[in-house]
C-alpha positions in Angstrom: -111.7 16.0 162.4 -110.3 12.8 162.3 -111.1 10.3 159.3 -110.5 6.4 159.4 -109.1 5.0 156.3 -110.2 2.6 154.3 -108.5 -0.7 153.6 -107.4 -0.1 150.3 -106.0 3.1 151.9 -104.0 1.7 154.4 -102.4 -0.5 151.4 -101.9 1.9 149.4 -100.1 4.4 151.8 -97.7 1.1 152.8 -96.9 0.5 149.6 -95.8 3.8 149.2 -93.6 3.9 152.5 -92.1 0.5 151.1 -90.8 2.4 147.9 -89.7 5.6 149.5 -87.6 4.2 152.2 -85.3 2.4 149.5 -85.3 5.1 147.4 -84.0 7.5 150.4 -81.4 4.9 150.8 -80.3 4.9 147.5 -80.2 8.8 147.1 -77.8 8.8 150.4 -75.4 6.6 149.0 -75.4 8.0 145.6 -74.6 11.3 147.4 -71.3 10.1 149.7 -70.3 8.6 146.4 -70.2 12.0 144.2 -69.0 13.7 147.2 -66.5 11.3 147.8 -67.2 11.3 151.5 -64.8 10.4 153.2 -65.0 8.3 156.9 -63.8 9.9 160.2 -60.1 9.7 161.0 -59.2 7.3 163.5 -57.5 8.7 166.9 -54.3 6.5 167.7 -55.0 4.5 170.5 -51.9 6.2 172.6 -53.2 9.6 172.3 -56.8 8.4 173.5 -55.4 6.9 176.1 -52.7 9.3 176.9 -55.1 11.8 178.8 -55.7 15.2 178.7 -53.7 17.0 175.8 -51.7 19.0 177.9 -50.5 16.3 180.0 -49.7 14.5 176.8 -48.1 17.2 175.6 -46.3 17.5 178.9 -45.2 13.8 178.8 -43.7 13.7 175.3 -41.7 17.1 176.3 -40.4 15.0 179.1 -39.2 12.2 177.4 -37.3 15.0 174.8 -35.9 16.5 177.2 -34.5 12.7 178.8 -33.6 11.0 176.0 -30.9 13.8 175.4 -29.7 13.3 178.4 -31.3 16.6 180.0 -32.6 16.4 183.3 -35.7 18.9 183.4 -34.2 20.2 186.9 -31.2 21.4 184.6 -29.4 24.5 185.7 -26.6 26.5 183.2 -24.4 28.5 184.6 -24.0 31.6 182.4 -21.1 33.8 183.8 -20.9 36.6 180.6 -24.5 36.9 180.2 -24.9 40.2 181.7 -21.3 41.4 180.0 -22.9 39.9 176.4 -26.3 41.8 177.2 -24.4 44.9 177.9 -22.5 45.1 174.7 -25.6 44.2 172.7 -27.8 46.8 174.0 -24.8 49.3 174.5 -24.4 48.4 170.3 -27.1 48.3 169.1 -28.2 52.1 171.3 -25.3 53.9 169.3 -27.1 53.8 166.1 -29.9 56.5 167.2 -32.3 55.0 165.5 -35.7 54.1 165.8 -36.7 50.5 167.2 -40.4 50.9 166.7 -40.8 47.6 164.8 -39.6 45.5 167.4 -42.6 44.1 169.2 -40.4 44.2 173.0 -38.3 46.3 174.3 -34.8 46.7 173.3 -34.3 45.8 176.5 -35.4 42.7 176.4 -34.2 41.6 173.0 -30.8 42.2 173.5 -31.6 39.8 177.1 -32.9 37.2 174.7 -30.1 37.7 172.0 -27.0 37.2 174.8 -28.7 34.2 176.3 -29.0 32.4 172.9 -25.2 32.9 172.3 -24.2 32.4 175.8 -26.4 29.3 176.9 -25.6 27.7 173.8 -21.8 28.5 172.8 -20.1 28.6 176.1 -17.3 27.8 175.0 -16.6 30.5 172.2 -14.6 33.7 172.6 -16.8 36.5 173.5 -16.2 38.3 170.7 -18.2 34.9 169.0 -20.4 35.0 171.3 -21.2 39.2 170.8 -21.4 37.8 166.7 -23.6 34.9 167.7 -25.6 37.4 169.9 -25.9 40.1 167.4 -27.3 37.5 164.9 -30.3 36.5 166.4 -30.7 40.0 167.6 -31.1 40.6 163.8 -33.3 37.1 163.6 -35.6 38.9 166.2 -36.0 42.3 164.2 -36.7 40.7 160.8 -39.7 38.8 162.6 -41.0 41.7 164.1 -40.7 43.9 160.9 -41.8 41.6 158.1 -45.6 43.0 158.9 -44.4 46.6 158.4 -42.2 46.1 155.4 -42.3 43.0 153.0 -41.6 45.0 150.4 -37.7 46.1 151.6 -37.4 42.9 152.5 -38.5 41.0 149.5 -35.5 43.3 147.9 -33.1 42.7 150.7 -30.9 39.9 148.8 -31.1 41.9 145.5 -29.5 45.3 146.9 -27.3 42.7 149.8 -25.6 41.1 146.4 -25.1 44.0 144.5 -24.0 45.7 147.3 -26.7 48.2 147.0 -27.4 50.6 150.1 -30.1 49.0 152.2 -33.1 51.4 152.8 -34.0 50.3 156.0 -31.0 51.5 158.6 -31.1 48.5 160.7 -31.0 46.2 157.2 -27.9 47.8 156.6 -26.6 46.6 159.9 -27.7 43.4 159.4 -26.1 42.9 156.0 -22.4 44.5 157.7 -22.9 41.8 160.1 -23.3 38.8 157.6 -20.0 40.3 156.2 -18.1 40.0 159.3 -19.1 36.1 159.4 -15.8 35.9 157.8 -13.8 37.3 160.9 -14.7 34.2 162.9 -15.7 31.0 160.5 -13.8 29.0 157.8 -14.6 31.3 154.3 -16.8 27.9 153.2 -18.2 27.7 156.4 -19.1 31.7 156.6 -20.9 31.4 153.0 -23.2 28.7 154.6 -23.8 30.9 157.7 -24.7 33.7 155.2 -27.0 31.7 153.0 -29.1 30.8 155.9 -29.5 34.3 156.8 -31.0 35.5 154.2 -32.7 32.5 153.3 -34.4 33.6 157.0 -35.6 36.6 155.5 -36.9 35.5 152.5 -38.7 32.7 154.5 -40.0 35.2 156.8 -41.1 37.6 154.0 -43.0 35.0 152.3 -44.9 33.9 155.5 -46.7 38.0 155.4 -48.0 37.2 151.3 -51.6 36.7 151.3 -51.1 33.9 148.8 -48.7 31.9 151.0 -50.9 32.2 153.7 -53.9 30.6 151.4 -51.7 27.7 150.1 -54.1 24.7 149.6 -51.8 21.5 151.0 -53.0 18.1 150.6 -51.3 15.1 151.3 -49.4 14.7 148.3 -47.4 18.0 149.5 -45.9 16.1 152.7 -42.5 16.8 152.5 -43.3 20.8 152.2 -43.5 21.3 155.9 -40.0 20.8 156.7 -39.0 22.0 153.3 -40.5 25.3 154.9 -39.3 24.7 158.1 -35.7 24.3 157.0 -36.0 28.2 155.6 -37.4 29.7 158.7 -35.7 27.9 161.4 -31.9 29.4 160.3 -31.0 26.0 161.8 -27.8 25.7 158.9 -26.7 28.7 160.2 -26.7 28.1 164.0 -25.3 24.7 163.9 -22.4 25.7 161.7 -22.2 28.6 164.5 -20.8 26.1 166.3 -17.4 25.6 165.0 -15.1 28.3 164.6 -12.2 28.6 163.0 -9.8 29.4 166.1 -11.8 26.5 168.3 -12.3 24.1 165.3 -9.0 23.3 164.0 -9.6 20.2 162.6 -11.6 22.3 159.4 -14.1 19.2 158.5 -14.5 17.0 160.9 -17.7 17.9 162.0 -19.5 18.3 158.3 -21.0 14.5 158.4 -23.1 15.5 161.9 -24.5 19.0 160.5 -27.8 17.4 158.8 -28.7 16.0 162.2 -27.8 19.3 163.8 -30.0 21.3 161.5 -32.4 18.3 161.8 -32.5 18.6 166.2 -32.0 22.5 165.9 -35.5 22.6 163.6 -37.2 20.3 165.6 -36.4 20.8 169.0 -37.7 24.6 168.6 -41.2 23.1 167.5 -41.7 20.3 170.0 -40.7 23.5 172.8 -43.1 25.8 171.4 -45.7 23.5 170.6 -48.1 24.0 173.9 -47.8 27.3 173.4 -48.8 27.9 170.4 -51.7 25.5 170.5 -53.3 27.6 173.1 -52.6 30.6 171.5 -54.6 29.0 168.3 -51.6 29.5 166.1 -52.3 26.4 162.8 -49.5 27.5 160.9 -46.2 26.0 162.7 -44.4 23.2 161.6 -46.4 20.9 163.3 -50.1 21.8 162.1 -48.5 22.4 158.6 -47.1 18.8 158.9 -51.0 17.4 160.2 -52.4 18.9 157.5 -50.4 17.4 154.5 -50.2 14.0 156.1 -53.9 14.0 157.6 -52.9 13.3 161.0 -53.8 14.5 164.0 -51.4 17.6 165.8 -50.1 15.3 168.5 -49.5 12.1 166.5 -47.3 14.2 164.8 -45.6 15.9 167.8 -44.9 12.5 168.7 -42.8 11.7 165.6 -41.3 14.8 165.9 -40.3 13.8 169.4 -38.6 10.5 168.0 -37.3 11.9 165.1 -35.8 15.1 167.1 -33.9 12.2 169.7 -33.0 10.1 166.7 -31.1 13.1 165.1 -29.5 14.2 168.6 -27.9 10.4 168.6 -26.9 10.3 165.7 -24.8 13.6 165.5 -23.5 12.3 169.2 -22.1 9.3 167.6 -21.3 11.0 164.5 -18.7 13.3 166.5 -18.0 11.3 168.5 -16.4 11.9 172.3 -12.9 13.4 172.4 -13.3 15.8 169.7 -13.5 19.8 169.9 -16.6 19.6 167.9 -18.4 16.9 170.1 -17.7 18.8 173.2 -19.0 22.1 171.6 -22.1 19.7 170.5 -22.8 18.7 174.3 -22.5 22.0 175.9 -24.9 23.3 172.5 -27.8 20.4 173.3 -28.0 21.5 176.9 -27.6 25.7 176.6 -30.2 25.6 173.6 -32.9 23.8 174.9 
């Protein structure tokens, strides 16, 4: 049953609302400022008004791929990659061992292996090429194993220095092939080439610790995703790739472009990937790891990456300028590799 109030009823329950709406206001406030809230990042107005992700993404690929002078039509031709993918798989066969850790077909690795060395070095003797191959063959397997067996790797570069028997057949193969970097590359230029391989597997190896995989980043940290990126993108290794001691004989002249190779090589393979990934929900690439320490948003940073990819292709193009073995080994490199 319903009762009317009295006057001094009404007062007093206005008086009351008049005190507790303050006080609600003051508890709210008091509460952001412990918690430190903080407000809502703003979008940059060119990605709001960019469109749909994927046509953003789709755009800023584009203009990569043209401001290196790339047309997306592009066509290679390739005219050992069948001999290269031959030798690899015919090599890599007479081992009779197992290949149960990589996650394709042999197949189809040694496919992927050639096509880097071909598409990319075109210019290089084939038995470069059949190194260069090989190489990312071993690039390929380390990936796929690290799941299986952290722990032989974490003590690959221990047993590789000492010249210790690897305990993994295939690691033994691998560390023989670092070896022979010395058949085809400048002794300085080799040691390089090496260091970046097995900086790849300690990268790689690091990436399966459960730790690693927690690391709390915060914005302070913004230079660690391409400190990281640097260790798993063997970038070093494949730039230096590119000169040779029999088709490289002037022995130095290339050494002021290779931190803008390594720079392009790193980048380009993010900006490439980046779409798929970011369907296949996959937040710890260069570019997410980047977002996360600057607190940006994935695609603004694509977008630098984009600029800071072209930037480094420029400058390494000016840099070696045009008549130079090493510039036209850079040229044929941009186009084969992306």
């Amino acid at each position: 049953m319903f009762y009317p109030l009295s006057l001094p009823q009404i007062m007093i329950l206005i008086g009351a609302l008049l005190l507790f709406i303050p006080t609600m206001f003051l508890l709210l406030n008091l509460r952001k400022s412990i918690f430190g809230a903080l407000p809502k990042p703003r979008v940059p107005a060119d990605i709001l008004q960019g469109g749909p992700m994927p046509t953003r993404v789709k755009e800023l690929v584009r203009e990569f791929l043209e401001f290196i002078s790339i047309p997306t039509n592009n066509t290679i031709q390739a005219p050992d990659l069948d001999r290269l993918t031959l030798a690899i798989l015919g090599y890599t066969s007479s081992w009779n061992t197992s290949f149960a850790h990589l996650r394709q077909p042999n197949e189809t690795v040694a496919f992927h292996s050639a096509a880097m060395a071909e598409l990319s070095y075109p210019g290089h003797r084939f038995e470069v090429k059949f190194h260069i191959g090989m190489f990312t063959w071993f690039m390929l397997y380390i990936d796929d194993c690290a799941e299986d067996m952290p722990e032989l790797l974490e003590g690959f570069q221990e047993r590789f220095l000492a010249r210790l028997p690897l305990q993994d057949p295939l690691l033994q193969k691998y560390a023989e092939l670092l070896l022979r970097t010395y058949d085809h590359w400048d002794p300085l230029t080799a040691n390089s080439i090496i260091a970046a391989g097995l900086e790849y597997v300690t990268a790689t190896t690091l990436e399966t610790d459960e730790g690693f995989r927690t690391l709390k980043l915060d914005k302070n940290a913004g230079n660690f995703a391409y400190y990281f990126r640097r260790k798993t993108g063997v970038a070093e290794a494949y730039a230096l790739m590119l000169f040779p001691r029999q088709e490289n004989p002037s022995r130095w002249a290339f050494l002021p472009a290779v931190a803008d190779l390594n720079l392009f090589i790193d980048l380009s393979n993010d900006i490439l990937s980046f779409y798929k990934e970011e369907k296949a929900g996959e937040n710890t690439n260069y570019i997410h790891i980047r977002a996360k320490c600057c607190q940006e948003y994935p695609l603004s940073v694509l977008r630098k990456t984009v600029e800071e990819s072209i930037g480094a292709a420029k400058r390494a193009t000016l840099t070696l300028g045009d008549s130079t073995a090493a510039a036209g080994a850079w040229r044929l490199f941009k186009q084969g590799f992306v």
